[in-house]
BALOTOR-339893 format. One record per residue (C-alpha): residue number from 1; residue in one letter; chain; x negated, y negated, z negated. Coordinates in steps of 0.1 Angstrom, whole numbers. Last residue first. Layout:
<nodes>
(NUM, "A", "A", (X, Y, Z))
...
</nodes>
This chain:
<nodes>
(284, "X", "A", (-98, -127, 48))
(283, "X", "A", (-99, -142, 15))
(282, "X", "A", (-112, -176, 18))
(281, "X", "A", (-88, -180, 51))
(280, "X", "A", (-64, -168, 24))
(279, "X", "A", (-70, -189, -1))
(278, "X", "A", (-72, -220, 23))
(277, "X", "A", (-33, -219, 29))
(276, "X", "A", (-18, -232, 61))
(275, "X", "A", (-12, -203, 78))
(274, "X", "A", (0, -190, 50))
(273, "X", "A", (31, -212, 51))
(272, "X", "A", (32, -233, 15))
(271, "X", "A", (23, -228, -18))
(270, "X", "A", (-12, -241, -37))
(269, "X", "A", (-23, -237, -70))
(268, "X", "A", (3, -220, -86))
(267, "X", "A", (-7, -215, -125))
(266, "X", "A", (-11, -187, -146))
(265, "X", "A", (-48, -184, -140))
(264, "X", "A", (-50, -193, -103))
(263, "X", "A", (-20, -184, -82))
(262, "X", "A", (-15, -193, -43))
(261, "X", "A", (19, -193, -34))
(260, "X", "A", (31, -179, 4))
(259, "X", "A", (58, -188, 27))
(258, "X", "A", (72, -171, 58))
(257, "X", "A", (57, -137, 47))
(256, "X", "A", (53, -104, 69))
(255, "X", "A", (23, -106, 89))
(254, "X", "A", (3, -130, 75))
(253, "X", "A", (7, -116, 40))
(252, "X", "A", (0, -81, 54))
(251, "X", "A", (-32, -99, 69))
(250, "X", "A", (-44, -110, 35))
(249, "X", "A", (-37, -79, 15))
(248, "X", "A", (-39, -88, -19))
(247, "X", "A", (1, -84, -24))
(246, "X", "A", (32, -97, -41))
(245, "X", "A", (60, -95, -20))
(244, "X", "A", (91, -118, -26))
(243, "X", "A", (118, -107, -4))
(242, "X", "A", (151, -123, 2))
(241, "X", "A", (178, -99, 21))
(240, "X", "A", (196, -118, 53))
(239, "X", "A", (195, -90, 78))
(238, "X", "A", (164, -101, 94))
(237, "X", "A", (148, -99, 62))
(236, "X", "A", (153, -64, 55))
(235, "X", "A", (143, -53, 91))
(234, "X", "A", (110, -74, 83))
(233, "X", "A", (108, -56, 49))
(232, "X", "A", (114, -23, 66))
(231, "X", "A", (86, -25, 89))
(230, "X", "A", (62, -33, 64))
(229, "X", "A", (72, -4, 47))
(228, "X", "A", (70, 22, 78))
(227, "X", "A", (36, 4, 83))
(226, "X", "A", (25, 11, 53))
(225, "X", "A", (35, 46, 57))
(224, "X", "A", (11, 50, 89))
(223, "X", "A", (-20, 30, 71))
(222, "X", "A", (-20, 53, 42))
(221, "X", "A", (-4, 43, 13))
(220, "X", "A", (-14, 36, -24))
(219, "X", "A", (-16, -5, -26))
(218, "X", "A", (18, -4, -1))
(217, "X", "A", (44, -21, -20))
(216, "X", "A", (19, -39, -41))
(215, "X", "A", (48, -57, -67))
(214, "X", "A", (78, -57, -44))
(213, "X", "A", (111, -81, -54))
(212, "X", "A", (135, -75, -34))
(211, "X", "A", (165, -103, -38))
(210, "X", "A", (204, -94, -25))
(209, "X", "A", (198, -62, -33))
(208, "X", "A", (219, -27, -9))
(207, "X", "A", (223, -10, -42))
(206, "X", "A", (204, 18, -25))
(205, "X", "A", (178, -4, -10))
(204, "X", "A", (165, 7, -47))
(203, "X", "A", (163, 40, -45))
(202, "X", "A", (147, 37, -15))
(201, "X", "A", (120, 15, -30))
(200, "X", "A", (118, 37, -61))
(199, "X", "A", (112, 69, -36))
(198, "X", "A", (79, 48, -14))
(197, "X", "A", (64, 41, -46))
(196, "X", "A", (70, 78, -55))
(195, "X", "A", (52, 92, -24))
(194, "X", "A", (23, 68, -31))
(193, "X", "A", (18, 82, -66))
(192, "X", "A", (20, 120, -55))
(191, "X", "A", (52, 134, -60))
(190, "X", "A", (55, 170, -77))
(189, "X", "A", (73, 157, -105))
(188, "X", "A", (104, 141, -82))
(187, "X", "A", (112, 174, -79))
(186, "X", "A", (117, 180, -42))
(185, "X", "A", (151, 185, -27))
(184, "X", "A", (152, 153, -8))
(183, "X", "A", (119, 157, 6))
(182, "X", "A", (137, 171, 42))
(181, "X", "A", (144, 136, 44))
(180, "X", "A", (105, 130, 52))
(179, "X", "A", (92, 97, 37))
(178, "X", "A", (87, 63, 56))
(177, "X", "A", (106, 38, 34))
(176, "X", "A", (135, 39, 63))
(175, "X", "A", (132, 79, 62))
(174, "X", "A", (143, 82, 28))
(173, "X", "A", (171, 60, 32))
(172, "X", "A", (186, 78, 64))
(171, "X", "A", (184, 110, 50))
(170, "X", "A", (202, 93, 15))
(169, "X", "A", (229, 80, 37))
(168, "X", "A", (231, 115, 56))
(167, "X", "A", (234, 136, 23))
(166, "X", "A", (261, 117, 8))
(165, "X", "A", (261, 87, -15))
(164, "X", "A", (283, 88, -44))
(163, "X", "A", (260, 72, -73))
(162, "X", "A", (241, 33, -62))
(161, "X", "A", (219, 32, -93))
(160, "X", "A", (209, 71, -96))
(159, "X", "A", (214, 78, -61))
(158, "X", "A", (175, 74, -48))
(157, "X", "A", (166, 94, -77))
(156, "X", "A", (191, 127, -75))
(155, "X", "A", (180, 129, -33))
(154, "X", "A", (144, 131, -49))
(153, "X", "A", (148, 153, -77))
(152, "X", "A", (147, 154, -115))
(151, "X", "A", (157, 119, -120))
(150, "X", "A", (139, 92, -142))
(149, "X", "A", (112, 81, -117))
(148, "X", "A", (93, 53, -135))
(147, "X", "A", (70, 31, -110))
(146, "X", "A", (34, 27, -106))
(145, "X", "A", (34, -4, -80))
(144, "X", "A", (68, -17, -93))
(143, "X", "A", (95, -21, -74))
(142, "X", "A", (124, -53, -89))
(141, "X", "A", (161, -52, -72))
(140, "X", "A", (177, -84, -81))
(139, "X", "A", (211, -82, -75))
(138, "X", "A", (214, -49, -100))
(137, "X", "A", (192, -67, -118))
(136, "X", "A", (218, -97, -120))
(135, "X", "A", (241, -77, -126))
(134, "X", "A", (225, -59, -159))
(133, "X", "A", (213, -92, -172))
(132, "X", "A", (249, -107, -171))
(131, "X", "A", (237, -142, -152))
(130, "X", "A", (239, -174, -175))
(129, "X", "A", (204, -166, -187))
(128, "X", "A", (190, -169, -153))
(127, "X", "A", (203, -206, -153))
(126, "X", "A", (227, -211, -121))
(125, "X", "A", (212, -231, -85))
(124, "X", "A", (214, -193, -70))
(123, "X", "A", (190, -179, -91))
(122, "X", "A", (171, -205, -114))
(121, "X", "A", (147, -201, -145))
(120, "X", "A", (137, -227, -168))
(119, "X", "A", (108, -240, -194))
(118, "X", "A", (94, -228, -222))
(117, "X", "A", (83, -199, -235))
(116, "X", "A", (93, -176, -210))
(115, "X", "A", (112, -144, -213))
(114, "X", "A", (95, -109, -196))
(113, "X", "A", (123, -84, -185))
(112, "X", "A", (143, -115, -176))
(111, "X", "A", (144, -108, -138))
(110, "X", "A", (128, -141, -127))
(109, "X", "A", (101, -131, -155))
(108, "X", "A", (92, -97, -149))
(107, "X", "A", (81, -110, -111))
(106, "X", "A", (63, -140, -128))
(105, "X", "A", (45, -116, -148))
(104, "X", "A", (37, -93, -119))
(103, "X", "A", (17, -127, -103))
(102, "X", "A", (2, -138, -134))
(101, "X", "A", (-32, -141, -119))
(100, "X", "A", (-48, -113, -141))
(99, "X", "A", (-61, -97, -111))
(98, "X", "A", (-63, -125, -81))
(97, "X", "A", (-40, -142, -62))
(96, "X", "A", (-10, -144, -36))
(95, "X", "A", (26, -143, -44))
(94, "X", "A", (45, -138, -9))
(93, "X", "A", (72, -154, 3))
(92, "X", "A", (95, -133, 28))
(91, "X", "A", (127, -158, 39))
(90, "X", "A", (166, -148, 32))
(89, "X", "A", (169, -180, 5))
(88, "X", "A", (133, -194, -2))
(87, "X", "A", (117, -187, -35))
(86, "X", "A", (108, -221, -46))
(85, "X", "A", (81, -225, -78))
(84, "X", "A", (68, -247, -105))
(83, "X", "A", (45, -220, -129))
(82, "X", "A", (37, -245, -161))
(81, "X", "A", (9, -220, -170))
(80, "X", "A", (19, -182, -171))
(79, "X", "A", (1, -159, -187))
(78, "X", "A", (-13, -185, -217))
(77, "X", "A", (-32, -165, -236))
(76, "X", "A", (-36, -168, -273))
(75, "X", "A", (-7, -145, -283))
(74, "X", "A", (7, -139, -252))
(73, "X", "A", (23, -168, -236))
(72, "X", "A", (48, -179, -215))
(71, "X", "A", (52, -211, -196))
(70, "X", "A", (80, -215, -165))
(69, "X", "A", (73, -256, -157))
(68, "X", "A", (107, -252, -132))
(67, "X", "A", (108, -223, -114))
(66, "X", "A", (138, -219, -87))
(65, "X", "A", (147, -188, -77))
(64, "X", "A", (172, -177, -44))
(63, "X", "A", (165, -211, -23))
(62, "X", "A", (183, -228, 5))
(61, "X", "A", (219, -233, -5))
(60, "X", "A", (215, -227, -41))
(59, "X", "A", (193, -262, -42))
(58, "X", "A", (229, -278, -30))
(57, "X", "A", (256, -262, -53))
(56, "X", "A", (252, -239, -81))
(55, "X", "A", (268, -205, -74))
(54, "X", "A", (293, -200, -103))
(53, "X", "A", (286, -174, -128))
(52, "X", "A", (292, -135, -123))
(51, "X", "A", (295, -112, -153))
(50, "X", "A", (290, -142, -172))
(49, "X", "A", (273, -151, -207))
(48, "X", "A", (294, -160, -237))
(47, "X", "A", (265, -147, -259))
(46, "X", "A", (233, -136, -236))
(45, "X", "A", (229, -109, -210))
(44, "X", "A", (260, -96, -212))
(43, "X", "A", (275, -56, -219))
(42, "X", "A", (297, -62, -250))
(41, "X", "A", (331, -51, -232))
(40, "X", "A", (322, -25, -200))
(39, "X", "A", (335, -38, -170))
(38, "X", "A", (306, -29, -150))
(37, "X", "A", (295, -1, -170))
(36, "X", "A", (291, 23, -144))
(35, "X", "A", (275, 7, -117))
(34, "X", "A", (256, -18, -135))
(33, "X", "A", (240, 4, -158))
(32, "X", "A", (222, 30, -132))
(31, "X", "A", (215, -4, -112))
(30, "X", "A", (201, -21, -145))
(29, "X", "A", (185, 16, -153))
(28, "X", "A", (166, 20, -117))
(27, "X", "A", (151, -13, -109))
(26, "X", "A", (145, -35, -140))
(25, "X", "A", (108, -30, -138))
(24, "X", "A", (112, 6, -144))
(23, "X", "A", (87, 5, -179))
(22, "X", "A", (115, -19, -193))
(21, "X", "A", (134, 8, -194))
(20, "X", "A", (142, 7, -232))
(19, "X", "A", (132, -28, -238))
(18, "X", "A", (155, -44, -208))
(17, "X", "A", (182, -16, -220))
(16, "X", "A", (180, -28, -257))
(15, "X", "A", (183, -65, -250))
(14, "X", "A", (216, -57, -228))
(13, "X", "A", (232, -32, -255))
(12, "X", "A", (232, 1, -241))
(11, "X", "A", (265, 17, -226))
(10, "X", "A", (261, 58, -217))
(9, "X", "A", (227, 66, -228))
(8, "X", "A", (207, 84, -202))
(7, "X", "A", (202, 119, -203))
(6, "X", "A", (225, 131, -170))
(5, "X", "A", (196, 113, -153))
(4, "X", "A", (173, 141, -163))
(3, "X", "A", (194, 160, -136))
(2, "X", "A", (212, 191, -152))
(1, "X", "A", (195, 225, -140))
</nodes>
């Protein structure tokens, strides 16, 4: 039976792709997208935008995003309220808050599924709109808590952005989020919710990211798979990736994140180590 994957349009426009899959949180289709349609004419994120700008100097050097004053608005709402924010470079940071916080916004922000009002957006010292949207998702690897699965079986999902990997690779994949590699023949329909978090993660260290970005990796797991996560975010960061983790768990935070940022209706109250942060001593 063809995988659902075999489905997808061949070249979307940019704008249509974020809107299309914007349920995946930028994962799946950007890195579906990105490695096919690489050199694809018409495929930017903004007129005269570039596949791959210029690294800015200095700021560049030490963080991946830089938020400056970031305001966006729903109708009446202000979501996000003058958000100023550094996303160290190869360090966890963890967003920190209650419900309603603006903590997933911020996430759909840095990788433009979600455009501010005002103010600016910076990865790698270069304008966020200067990046092809498809490459820098593909740089940019965003897992949401309930994420899409658009393949029809687990080995099918975890190479739907990165294509060509054999059985071993995926194996080894599977078993670094904490799932059994003999899952790899399973329909991806017959996963429970945990099981699929743990899939979109995989499928995402796929494209081997530069940036994670996880929105309550482990909210649905049992204590032994959160571990295997937590595990693979440390490995991740000791190899140079840069995670930003948003979570409610006060001693995962402790655990796993250099820096942390408190938010407080749309705005970031307070950021530095977490060991340093009265939230979380509040929290605990």
């Amino acid at each position: 039976m063809a995988s659902r994957v075999s489905r997808v349009p061949a070249v979307p426009d940019a704008t249509r792709c974020g809107q299309q899959y914007g349920a995946v949180h930028a994962g799946v289709a950007a890195g579906y997208y990105a490695a096919r349609v690489r050199a694809a004419p018409g495929v930017t994120g903004a007129p005269g935008s570039r596949a791959e700008p210029r690294v800015g100097s200095g700021v560049a050097e030490e963080h991946a995003f830089v938020v400056d004053d970031v305001v966006l608005r729903r109708g009446d709402t202000t979501v996000l309220d003058r958000v100023a924010l550094r996303v160290p470079l190869g360090r966890c940071t963890a967003l920190v808050g209650r419900s309603g916080s603006g903590k997933s916004t911020l996430l759909r922000v840095l990788t433009r599924l979600a455009e501010p009002d005002t103010g600016a957006v910076y990865y790698r010292g270069v304008p966020v709109a200067e990046w092809d949207v498809l490459e820098l998702r593909r740089r940019v690897q965003l897992v949401a808590q309930n994420p899409a699965l658009l393949a029809g079986t687990v080995a099918e999902e975890v190479t739907v952005g990165a294509g060509g990997l054999g059985e071993e690779r995926i194996a080894e994949l599977l078993t670094r989020v904490g799932l059994d590699a003999g899952l790899a023949g399973r329909e991806t329909a017959a996963l429970s919710g945990g099981e699929a978090q743990r899939l979109a993660l995989a499928r995402s260290l796929a494209l081997e990211p530069d940036v994670l970005l996880l929105d309550e990796p482990t909210a649905a797991l049992d204590s032994e798979s959160a571990t295997a996560i937590e595990n693979a975010v440390l490995s991740l960061v000791r190899s140079g990736v840069t995670v930003l983790l948003v979570s409610h768990a006060t001693e995962q935070v402790r655990r796993l994140a250099d820096h942390a940022a408190v938010l407080v209706a749309g705005r970031v109250a307070a950021d530095g180590p977490p060991g340093e942060l009265t939230y979380l001593e509040e929290t605990a």
